[in-house]
N, CA, C and O of each residue as an XYZ file, in Angstrom:
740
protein
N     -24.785    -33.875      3.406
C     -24.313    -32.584      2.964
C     -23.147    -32.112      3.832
O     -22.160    -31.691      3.229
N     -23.128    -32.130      5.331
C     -22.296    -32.024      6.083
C     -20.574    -32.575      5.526
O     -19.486    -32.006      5.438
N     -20.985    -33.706      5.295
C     -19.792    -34.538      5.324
C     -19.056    -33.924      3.807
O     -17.854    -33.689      3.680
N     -19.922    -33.776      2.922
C     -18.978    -33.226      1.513
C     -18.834    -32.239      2.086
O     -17.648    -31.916      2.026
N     -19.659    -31.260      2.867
C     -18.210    -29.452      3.214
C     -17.120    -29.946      4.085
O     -16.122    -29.225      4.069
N     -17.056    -31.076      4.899
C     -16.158    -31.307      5.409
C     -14.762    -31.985      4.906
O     -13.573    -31.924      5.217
N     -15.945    -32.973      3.519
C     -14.588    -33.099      2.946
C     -14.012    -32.280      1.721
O     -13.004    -32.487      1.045
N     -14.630    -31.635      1.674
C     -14.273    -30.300      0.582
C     -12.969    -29.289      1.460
O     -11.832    -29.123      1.019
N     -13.501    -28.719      2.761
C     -12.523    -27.935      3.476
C     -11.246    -28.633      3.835
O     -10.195    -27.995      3.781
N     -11.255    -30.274      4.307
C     -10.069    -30.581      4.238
C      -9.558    -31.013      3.096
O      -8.333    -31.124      3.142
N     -10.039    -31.290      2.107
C      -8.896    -30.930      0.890
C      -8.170    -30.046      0.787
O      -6.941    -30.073      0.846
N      -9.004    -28.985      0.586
C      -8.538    -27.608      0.573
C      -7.394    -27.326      1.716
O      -6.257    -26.884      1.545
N      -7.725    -27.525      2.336
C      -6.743    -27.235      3.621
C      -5.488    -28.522      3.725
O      -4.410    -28.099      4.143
N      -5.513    -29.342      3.542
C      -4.338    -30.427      3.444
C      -4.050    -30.581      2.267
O      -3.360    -31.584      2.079
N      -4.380    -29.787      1.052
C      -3.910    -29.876     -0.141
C      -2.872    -28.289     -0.466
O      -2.345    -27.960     -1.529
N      -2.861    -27.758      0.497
C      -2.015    -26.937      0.362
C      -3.056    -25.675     -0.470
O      -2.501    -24.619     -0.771
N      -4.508    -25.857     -0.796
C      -4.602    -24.733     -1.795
C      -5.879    -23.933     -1.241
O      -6.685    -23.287     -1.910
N      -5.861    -24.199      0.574
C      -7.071    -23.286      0.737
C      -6.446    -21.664      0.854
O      -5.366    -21.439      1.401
N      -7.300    -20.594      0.256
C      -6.517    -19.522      0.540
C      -5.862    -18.784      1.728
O      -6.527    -19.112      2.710
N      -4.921    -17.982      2.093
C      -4.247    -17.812      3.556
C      -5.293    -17.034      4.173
O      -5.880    -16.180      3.509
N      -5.566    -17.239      5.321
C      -6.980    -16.301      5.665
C      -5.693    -14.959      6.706
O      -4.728    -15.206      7.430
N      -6.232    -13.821      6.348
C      -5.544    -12.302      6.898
C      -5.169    -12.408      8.227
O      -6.064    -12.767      8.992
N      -4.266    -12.226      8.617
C      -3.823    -11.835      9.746
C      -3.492    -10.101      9.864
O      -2.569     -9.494      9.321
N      -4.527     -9.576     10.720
C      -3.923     -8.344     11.155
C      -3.082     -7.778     11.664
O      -3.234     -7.599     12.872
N      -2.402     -7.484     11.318
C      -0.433     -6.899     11.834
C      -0.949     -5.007     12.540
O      -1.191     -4.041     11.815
N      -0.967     -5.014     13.553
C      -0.918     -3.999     13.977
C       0.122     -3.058     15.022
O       0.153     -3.474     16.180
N       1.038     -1.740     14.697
C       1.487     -1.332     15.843
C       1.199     -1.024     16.543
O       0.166     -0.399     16.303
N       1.583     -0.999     18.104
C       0.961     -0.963     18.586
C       1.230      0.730     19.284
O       0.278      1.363     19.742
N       2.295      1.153     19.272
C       2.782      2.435     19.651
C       1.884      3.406     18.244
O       1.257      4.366     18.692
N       1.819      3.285     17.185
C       0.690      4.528     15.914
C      -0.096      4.146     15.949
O      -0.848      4.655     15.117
N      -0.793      2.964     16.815
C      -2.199      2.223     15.960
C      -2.266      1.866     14.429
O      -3.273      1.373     13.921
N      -0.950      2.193     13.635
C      -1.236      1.978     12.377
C      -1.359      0.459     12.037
O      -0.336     -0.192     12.248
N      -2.484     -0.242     11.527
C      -2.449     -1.315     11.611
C      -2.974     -2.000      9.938
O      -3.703     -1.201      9.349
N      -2.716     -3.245      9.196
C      -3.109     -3.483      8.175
C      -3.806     -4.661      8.066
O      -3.009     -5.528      8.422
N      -5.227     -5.360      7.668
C      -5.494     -6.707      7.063
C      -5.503     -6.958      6.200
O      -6.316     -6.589      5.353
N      -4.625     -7.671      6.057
C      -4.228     -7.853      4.018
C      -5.389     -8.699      3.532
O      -6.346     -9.059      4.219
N      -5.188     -8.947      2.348
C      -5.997     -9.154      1.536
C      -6.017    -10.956      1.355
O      -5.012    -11.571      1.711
N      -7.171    -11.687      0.807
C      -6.593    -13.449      1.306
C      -5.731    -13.629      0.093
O      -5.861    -13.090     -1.006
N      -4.772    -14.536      0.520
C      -3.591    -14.988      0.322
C      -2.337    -13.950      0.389
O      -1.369    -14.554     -0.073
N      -2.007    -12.787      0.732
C      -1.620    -11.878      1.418
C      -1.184    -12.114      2.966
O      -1.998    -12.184      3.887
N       0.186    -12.222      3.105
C       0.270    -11.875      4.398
C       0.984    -10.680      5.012
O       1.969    -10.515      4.293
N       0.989     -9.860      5.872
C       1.764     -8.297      6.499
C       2.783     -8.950      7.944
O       2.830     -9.830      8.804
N       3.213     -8.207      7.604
C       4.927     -8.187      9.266
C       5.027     -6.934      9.063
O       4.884     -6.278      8.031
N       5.444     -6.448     10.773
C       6.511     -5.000     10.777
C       7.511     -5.599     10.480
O       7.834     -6.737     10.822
N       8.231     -4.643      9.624
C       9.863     -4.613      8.908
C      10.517     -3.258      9.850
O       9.870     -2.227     10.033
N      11.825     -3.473     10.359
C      12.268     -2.501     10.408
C      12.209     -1.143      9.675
O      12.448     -0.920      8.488
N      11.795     -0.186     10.762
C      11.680      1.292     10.340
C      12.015      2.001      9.205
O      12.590      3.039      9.533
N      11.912      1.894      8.103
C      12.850      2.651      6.907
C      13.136      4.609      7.691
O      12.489      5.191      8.561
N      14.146      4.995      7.015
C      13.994      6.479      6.904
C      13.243      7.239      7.202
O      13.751      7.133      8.319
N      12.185      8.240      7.389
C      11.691      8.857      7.517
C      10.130      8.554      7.859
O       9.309      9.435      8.115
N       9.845      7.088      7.817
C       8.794      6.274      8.529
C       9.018      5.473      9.803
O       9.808      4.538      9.936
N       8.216      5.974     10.700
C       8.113      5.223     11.972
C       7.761      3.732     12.128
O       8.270      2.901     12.880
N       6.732      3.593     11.205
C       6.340      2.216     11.208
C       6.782      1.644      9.703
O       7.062      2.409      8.781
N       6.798      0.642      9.623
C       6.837      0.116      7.935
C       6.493     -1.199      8.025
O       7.153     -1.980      8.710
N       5.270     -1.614      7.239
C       4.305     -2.996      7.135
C       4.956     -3.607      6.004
O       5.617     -2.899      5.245
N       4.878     -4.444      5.873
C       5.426     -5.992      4.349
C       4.181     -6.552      4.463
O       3.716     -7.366      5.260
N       3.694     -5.928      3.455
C       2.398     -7.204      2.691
C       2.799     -7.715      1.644
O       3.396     -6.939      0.899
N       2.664     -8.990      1.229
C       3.148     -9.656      0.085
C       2.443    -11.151      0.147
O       2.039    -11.748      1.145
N       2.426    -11.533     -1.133
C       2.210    -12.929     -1.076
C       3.607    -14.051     -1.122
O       4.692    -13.631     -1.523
N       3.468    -15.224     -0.753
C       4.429    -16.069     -0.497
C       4.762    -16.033     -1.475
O       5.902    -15.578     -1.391
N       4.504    -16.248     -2.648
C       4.901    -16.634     -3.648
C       5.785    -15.406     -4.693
O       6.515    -15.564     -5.671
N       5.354    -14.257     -4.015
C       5.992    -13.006     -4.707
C       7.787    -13.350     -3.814
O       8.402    -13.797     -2.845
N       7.838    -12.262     -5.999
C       9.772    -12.184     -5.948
C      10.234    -11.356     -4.873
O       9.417    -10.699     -4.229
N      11.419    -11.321     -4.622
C      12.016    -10.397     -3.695
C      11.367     -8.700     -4.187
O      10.809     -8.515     -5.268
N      11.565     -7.728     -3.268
C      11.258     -6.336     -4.122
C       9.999     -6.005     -4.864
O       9.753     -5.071     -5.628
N       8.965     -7.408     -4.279
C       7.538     -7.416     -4.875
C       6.714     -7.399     -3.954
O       6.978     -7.617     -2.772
N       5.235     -7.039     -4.585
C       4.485     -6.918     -3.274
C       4.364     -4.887     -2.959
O       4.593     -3.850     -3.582
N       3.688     -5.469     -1.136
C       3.866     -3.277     -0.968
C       3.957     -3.650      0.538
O       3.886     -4.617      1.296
N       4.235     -1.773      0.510
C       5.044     -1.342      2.054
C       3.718     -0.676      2.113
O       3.019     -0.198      1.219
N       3.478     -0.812      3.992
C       2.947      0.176      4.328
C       3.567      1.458      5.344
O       3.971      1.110      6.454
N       3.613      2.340      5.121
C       4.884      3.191      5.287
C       3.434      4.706      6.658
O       2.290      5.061      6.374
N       4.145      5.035      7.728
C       3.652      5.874      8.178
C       4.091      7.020      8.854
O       4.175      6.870     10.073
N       4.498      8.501      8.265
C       5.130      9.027      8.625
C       4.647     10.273      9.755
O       3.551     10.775      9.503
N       5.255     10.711     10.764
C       4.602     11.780     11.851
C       4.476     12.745     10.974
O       5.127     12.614      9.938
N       3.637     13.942     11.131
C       3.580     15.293     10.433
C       2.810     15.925     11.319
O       1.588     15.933     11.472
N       4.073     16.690     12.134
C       3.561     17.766     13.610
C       2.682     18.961     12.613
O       1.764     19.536     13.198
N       2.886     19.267     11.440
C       2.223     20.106     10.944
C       0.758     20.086     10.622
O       0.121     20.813      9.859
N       0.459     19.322     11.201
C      -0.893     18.346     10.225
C      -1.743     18.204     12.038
O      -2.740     17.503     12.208
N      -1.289     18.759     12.819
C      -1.567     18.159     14.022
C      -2.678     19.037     14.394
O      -3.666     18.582     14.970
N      -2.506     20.853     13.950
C      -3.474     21.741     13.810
C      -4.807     22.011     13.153
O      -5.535     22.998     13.258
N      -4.971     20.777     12.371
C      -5.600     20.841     11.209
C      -6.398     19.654     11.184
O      -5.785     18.588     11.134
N      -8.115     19.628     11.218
C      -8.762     18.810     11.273
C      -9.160     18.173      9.952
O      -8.938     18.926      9.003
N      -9.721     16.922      9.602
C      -9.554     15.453      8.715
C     -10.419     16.323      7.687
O     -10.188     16.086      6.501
N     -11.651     17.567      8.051
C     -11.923     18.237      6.881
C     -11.375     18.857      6.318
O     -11.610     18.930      5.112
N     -10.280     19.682      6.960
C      -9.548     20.753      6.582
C      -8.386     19.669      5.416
O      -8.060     20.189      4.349
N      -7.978     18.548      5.669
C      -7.542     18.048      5.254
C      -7.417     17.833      3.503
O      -6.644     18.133      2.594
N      -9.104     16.898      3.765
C      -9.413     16.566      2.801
C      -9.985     17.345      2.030
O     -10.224     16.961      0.885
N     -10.394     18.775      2.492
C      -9.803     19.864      1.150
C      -9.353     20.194      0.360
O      -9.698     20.406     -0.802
N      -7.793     20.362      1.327
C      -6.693     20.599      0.176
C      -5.935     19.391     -0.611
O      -4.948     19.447     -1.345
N      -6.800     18.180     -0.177
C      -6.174     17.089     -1.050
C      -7.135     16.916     -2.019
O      -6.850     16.216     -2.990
N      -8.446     17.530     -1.919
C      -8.905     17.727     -3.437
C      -8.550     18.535     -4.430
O      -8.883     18.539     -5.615
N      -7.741     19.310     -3.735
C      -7.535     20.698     -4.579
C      -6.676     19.829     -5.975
O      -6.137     18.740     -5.776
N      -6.667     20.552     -7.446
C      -5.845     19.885     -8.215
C      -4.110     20.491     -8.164
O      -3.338     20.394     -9.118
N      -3.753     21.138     -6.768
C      -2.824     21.839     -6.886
C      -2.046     20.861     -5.912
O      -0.827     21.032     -5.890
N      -2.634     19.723     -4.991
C      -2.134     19.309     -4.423
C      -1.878     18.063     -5.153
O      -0.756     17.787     -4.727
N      -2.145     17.268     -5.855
C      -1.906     16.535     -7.091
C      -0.648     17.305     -8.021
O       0.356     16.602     -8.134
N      -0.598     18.394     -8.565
C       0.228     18.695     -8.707
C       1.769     18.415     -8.238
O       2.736     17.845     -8.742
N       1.459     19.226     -6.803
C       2.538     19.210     -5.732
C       3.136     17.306     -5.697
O       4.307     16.948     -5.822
N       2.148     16.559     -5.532
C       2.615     15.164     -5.541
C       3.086     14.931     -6.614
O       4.110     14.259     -6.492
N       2.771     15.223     -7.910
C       3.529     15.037     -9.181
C       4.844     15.509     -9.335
O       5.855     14.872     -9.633
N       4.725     16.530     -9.131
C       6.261     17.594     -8.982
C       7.520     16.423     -8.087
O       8.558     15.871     -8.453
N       6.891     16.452     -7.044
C       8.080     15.748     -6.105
C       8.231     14.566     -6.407
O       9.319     14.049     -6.153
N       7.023     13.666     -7.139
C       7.600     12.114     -7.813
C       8.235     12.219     -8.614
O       9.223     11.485     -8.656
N       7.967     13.336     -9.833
C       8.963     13.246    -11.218
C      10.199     13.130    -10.914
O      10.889     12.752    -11.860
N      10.921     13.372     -9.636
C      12.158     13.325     -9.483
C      12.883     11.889     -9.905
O      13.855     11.654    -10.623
N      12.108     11.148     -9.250
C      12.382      9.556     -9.585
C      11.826      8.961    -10.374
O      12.284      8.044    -11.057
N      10.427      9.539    -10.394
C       9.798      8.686    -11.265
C       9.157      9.365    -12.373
O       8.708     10.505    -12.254
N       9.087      8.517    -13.739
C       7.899      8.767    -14.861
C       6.808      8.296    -14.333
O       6.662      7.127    -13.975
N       5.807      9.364    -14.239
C       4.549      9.271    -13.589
C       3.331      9.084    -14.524
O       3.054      9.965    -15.337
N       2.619      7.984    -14.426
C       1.964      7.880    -15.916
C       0.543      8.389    -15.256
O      -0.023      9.325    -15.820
N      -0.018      7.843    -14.149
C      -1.591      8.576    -13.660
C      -1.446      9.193    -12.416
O      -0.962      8.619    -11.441
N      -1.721      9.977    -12.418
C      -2.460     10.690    -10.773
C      -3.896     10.548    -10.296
O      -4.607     11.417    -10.801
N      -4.496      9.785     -9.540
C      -6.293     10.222     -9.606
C      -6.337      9.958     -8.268
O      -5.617      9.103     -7.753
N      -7.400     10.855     -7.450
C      -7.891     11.183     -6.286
C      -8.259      9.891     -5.895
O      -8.526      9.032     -6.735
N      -8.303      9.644     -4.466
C      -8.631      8.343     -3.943
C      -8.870      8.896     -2.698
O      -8.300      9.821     -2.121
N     -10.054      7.999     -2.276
C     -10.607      7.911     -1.229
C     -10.767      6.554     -0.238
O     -10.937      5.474     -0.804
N     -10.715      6.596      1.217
C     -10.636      5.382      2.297
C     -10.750      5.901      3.283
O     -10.311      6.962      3.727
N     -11.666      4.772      3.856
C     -12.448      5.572      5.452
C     -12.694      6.990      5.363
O     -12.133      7.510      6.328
N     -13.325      7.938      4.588
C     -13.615      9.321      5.010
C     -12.123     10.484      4.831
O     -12.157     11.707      4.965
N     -10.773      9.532      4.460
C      -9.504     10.272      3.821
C      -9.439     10.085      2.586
O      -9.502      9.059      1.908
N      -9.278     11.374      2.281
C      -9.106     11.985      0.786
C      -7.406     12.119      0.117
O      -6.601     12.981      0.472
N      -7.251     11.475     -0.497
C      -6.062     11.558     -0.715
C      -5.651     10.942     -2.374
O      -6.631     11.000     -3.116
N      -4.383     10.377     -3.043
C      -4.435     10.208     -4.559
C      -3.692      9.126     -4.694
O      -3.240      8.521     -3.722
N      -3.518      8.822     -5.762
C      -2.977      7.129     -6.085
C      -2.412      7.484     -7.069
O      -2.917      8.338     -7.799
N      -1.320      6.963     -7.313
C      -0.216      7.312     -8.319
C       0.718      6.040     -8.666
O       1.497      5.318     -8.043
N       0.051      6.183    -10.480
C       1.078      4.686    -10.754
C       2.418      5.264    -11.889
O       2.234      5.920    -12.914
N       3.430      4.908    -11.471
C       4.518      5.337    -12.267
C       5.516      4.267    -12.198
O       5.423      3.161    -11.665
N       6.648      4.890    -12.940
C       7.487      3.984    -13.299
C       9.242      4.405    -12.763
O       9.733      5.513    -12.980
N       9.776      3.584    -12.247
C      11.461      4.085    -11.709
C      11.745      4.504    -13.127
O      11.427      3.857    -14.125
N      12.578      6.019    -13.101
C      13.379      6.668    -13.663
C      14.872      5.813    -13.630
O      15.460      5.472    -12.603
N      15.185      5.639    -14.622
C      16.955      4.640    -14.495
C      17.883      5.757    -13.954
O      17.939      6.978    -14.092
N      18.541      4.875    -13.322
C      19.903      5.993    -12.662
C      20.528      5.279    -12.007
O      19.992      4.492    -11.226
N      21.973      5.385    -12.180
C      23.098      4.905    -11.440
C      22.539      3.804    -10.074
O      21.686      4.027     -9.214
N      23.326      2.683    -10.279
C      22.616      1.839     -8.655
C      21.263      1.521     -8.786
O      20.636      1.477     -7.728
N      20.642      1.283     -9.843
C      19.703      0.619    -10.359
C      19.418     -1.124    -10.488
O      18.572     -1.640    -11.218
N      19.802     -1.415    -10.118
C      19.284     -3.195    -10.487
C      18.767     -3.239    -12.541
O      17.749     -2.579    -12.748
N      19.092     -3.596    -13.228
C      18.624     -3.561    -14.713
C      17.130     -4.019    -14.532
O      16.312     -3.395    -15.208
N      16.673     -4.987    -13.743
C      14.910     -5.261    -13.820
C      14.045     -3.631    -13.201
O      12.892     -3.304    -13.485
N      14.741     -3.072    -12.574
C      13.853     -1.907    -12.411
C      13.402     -1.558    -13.261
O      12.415     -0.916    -12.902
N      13.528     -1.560    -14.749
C      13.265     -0.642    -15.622
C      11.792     -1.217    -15.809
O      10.861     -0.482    -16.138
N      11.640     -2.600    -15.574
C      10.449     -3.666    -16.040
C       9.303     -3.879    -14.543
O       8.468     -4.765    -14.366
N       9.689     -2.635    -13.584
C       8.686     -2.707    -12.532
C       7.766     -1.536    -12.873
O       7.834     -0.700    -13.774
N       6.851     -1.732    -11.848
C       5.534     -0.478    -12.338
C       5.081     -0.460    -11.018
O       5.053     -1.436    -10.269
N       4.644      0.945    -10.690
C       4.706      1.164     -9.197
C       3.256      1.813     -8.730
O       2.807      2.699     -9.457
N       2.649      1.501     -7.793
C       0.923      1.296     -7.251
C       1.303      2.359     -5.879
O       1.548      1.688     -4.877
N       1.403      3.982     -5.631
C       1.712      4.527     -4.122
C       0.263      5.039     -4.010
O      -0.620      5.258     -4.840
N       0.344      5.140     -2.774
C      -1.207      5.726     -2.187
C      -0.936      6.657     -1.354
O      -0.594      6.288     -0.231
N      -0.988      7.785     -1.571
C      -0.920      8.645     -0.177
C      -1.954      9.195      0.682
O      -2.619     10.090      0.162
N      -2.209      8.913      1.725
C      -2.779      9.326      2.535
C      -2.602     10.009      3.731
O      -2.051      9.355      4.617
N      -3.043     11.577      4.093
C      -3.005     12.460      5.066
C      -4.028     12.527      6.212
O      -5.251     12.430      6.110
N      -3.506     12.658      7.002
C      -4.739     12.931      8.486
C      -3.718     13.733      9.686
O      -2.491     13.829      9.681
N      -4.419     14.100     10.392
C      -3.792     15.181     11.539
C      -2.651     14.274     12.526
O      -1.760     14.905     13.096
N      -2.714     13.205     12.638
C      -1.515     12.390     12.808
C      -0.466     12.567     12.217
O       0.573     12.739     12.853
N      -0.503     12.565     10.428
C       0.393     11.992      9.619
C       0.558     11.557      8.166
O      -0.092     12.281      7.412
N       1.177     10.675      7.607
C       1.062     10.592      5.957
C       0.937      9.037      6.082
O       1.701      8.521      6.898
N       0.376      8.492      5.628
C       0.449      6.870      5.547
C       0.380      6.477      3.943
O      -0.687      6.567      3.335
N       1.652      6.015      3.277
C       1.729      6.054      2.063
C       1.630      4.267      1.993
O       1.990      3.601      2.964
N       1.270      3.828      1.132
C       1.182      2.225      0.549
C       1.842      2.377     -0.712
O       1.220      3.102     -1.488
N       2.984      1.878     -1.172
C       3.831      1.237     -2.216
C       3.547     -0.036     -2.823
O       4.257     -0.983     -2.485
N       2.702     -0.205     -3.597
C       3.011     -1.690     -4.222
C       3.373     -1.950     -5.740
O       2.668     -1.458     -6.622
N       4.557     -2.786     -6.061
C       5.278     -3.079     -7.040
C       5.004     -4.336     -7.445
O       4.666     -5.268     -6.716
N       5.209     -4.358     -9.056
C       5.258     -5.740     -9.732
C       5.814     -5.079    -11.069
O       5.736     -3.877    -11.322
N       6.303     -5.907    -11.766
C       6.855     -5.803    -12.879
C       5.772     -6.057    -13.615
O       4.932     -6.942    -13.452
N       5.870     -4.874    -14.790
C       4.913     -4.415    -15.819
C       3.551     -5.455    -16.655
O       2.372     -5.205    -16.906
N       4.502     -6.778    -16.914
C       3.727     -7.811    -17.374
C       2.730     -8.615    -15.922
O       2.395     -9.782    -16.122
N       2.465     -8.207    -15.058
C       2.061     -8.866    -14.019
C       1.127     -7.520    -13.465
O       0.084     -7.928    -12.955
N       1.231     -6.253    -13.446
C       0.941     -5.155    -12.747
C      -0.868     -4.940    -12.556
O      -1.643     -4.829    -11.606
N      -1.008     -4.971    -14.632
C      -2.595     -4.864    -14.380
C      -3.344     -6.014    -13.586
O      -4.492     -5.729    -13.246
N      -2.964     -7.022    -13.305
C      -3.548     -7.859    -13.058
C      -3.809     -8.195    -11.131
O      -4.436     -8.844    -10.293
N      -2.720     -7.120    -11.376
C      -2.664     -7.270     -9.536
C      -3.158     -5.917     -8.881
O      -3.355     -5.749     -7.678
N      -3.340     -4.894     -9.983
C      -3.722     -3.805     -9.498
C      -5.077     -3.893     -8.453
O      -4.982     -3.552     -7.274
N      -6.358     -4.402     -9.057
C      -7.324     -4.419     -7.759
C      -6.700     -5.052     -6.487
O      -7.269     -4.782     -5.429
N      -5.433     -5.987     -6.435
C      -5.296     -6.549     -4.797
C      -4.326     -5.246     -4.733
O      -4.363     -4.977     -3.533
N      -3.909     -4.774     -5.036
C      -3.160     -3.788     -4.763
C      -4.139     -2.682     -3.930
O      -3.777     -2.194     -2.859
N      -5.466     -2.347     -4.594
C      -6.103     -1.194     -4.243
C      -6.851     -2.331     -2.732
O      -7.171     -1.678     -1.739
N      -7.029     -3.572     -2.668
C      -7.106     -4.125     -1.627
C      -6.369     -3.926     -0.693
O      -7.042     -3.648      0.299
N      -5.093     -3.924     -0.456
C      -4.306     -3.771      0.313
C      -4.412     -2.234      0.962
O      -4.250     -1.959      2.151
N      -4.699     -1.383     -0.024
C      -4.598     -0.073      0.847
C      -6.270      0.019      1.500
O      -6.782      0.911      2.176
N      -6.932     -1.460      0.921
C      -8.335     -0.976      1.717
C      -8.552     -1.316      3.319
O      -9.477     -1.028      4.078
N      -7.309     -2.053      3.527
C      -7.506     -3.121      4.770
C      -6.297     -2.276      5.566
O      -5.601     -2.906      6.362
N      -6.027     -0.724      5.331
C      -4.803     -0.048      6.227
C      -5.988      0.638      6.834
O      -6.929      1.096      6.187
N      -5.825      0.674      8.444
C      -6.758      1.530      9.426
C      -5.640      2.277     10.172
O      -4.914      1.838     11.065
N      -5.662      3.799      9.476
C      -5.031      4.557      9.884
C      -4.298      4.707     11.493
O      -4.981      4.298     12.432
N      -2.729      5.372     11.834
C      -2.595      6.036     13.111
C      -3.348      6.719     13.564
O      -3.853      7.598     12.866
N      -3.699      6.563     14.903
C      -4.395      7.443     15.894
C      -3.542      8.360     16.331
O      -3.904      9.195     17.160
C-alpha cells in the first residue's frame, strides 16, 4: 500500500499536475497577510495609490489583468472605533448603499450582499467596468468579485476579475481567496 501512495505522489508531482500547495505572503510592517487558495499563488506588488500594501493572488495559468488584489488601506478614522462598533454600521443597509453610490461611478453594479470573515462584517460586490475613454475593448467582457472589509486599523478590499464566460465558475475560489486574508493589526 505504501509503495502505490508513493507512487501515486510522485506522479503527481513529476508530472507536473500535483496541485501548488499555498504559500503565505505576509507584510510584515500591517501584518496584512494572505494564504491563497491550492493552485493559487500571492506576492507583494508594489504599493498602488491609496493602499499601503497590495497582494497578487493569481493562478499561473491566469491572463494578464486576471486573478485578485489584495489591497489595504490606513483609516485614522476607524482607529476610535471598536470591531463592534464597526460591524454595526456595516450591517446597516445604508452602508451598502453608501458602497453602491461610490461604485456606480465606474461601475454597473449588478449585486451587493453582506459578507462576513473572521468576526468582520462587511459586503461583496460583483459588477461590471462602465466603458470610458482608456479602456482596453476586453474590459467590457470582465466581471468583477470586490470585498470590502473594515476594522479599527483600516479597509482591506480583495478585487478579483475574470472575464464573464469564466467568472461563475471561479467565483467560490474567488470567495476562497478573501477567506485565506488575515487582517492588519
Amino acid at each position: 500500500m505504501r509503495s502505490i501512495q508513493s507512487f501515486v505522489i510522485a506522479t503527481f508531482v513529476f508530472s507536473g499536475t500535483a496541485p501548488l500547495l499555498a504559500q503565505t505572503v505576509t507584510d510584515s510592517a500591517s501584518g496584512l497577510s494572505v494564504t491563497p487558495p491550492p493552485g493559487y499563488t500571492a506576492e507583494i506588488s508594489p504599493p498602488r495609490p491609496r493602499y499601503v500594501v497590495d497582494i497578487l493572488v493569481r493562478r499561473p495559468q491566469d491572463r494578464p489583468n486576471v486573478g485578485c488584489r489584495v489591497g489595504f488601506q490606513s483609516a485614522p478614522q476607524n482607529n476610535s472605533l471598536t470591531q463592534a462598533q464597526i460591524n454595526e454600521q456595516a450591517a446597516k443597509p445604508e452602508w451598502r448603499s453608501l458602497i453602491r453610490a461610490t461604485l456606480e461611478l465606474i461601475y454597473d453594479v449588478t449585486s451587493i450582499e453582506s459578507f462576513e470573515h473572521n468576526g468582520i462584517k462587511g459586503a461583496v460586490v460583483i459588477a461590471l467596468i462602465k466603458p470610458r475613454d482608456g479602456l482596453p475593448p476586453e474590459a467590457a467582457d470582465v466581471r468583477n468579485f470586490l470585498t470590502m472589509l473594515e476594522t479599527p486599523k483600516g479597509r482591506t478590499n480583495v478585487v478579483c476579475i475574470d472575464f464573464k464566460d469564466a467568472f461563475e465558475a471561479r467565483r467560490t475560489e474567488f470567495e476562497q481567496v478573501v477567506r485565506g486574508v488575515t487582517m492588519a493589526r
